[in-house]
N, C-alpha and C positions, 0 to 999 in steps of 0.2 A: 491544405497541407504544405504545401510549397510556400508560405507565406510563411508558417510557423517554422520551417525547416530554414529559412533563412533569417528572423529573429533568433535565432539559436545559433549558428552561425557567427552574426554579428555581437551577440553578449560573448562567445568563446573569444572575440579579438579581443576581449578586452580583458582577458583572464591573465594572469601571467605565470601559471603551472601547464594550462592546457592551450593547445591549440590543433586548428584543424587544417588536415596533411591534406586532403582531398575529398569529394563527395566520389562514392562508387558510380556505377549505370545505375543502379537501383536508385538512387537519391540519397543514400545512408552517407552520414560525414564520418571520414575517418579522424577521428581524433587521438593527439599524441598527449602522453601524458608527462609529469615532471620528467623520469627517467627514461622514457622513451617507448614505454609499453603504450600501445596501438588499439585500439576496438572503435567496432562499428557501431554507431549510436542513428536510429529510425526514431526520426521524429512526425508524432504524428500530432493532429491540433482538433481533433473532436473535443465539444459540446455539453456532451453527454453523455451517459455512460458508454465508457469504453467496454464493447463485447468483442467475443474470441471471431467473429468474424471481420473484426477492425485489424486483428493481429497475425491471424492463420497467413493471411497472404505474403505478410513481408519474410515468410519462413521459408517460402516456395521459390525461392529465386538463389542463382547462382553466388551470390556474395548473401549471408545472414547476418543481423545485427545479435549482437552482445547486451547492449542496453536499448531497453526502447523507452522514449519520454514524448510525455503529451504537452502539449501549450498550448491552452492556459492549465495551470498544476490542480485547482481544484477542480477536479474530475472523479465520478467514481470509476474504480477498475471492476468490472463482474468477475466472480471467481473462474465461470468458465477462461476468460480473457484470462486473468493471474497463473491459472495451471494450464493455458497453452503454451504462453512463453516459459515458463520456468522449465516444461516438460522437453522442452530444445537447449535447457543451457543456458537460457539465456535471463538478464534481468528487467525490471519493469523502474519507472520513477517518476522525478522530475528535473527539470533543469539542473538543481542545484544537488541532485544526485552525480550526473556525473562529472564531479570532482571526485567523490565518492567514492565511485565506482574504480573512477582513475586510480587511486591508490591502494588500490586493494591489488592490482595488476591480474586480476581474474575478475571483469566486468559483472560476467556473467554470473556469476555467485554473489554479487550484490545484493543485500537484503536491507529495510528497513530496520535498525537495527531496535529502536521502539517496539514494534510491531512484534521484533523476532524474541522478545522477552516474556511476550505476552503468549507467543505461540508456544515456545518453549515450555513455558510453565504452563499450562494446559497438557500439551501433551505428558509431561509427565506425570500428572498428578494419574494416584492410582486408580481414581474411578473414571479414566475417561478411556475411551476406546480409541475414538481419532477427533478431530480438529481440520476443517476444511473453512474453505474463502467462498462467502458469500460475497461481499466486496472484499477489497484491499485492506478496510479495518472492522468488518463484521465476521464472525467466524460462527458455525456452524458446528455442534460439540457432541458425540456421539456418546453415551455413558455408561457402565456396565452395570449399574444403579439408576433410576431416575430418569426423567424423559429428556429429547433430545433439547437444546439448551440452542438461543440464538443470541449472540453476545457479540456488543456494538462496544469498540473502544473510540472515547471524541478525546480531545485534545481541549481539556480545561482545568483550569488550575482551582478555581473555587466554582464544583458544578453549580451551575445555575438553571432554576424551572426554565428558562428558556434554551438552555444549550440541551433539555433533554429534550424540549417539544422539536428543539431544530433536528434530531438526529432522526427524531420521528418521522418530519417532514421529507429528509432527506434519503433516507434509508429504507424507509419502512417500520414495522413490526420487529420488534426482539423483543424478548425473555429478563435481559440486563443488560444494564448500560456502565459502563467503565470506565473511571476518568484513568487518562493515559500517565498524568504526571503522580510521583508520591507525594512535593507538594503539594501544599495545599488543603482543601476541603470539600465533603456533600451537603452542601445547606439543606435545609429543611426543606424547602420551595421544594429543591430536585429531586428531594426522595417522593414528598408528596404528586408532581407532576410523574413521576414513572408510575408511582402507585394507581395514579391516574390511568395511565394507558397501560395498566395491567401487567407491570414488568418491577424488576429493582436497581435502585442507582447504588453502586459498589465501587468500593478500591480495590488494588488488586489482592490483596490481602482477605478482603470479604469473598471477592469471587472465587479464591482457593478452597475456603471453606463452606463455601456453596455450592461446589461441585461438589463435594464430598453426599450433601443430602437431596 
């Protein structure tokens, strides 16, 4: 952690909106933002999934972080982990978040704003009861119609049979798989390979009217 808390560090000198005023007793850097608005940012550098016992602790101490960021950024976050920190206030990311964060001058309410489109639009749709974080980009869909739904959003722009086998790999098991961008397309391969492991490859368009049945 100490390793990663100082790469972090060192990329902020070379920023030229933020910089860092101090590290706390806890190890948290305080960083200053264009205008002068200030938050605690806990950098942590796990491997592997990131769980709420990687995060519970940095809450229990006399100074709290605002944002917390892992390095290296491809990490999964477990949903326990996502709704410990959120449930203090506080926001989750990566490096290149808190710029992010900095200009919003409330860290803490920092959201993936991708992410926060796709939650949005779930939770509103009529047939759904709630919408919970299995990881950072898998949600968990509760229905007032139809059985519960596990839906993985990847980040690709022409899905590919291999961007669903890798979510597979990586994630586990879901229901549907969702490309994040509007660009773009589902080739064939992708629908086939979900069909394969028993799920559906979908835009976000498809998956509105998939919750519905």
């Amino acid at each position: 952690m100490t390793k990663a808390i100082g790469w972090v560090e060192n990329r902020l000198a070379d920023e030229n909106d933020l910089k860092v005023v101090r590290r706390t007793a806890e190890g948290f850097l305080v960083v200053e933002g264009k205008h002068g608005y200030t938050f605690n940012v806990a950098v942590i550098g796990n491997r592997g999934v990131i769980k709420d016992t990687d995060v519970l602790p940095l809450f229990k101490t006399a100074n709290k972080p605002q944002l917390v960021v892992n390095v290296p950024s491809k990490v999964l976050w477990d949903g326990l982990a996502i709704d410990a920190i959120h449930a203090e206030g506080a926001a989750l990311g990566t490096f290149g978040d808190i710029e992010r964060a900095a200009r919003t001058m409330d860290a803490g309410s920092f959201r993936n704003k991708n992410m926060g489109f796709f939650i949005n639009g779930m939770q509103q749709h009529s047939n759904v009861i709630s919408v919970s974080y299995v990881y950072d980009s898998v949600f968990r869909v509760d229905r007032v119609s139809g059985d519960r739904l596990t839906i993985a959003v990847i980040d690709a722009y022409n899905m590919s049979a291999e961007d669903v086998r890798n979510a597979r790999t990586c994630i586990g098991s879901f229901d549907i798989v969702v490309k994040s961008s509007s660009y773009g397309s589902i080739t064939h391969q992708a629908e086939s390979a979900a069909a394969s492991l028993g799920a559906e490859a979908l835009t976000f368009k498809e998956l509105m009217q998939r919750l519905a049945r």
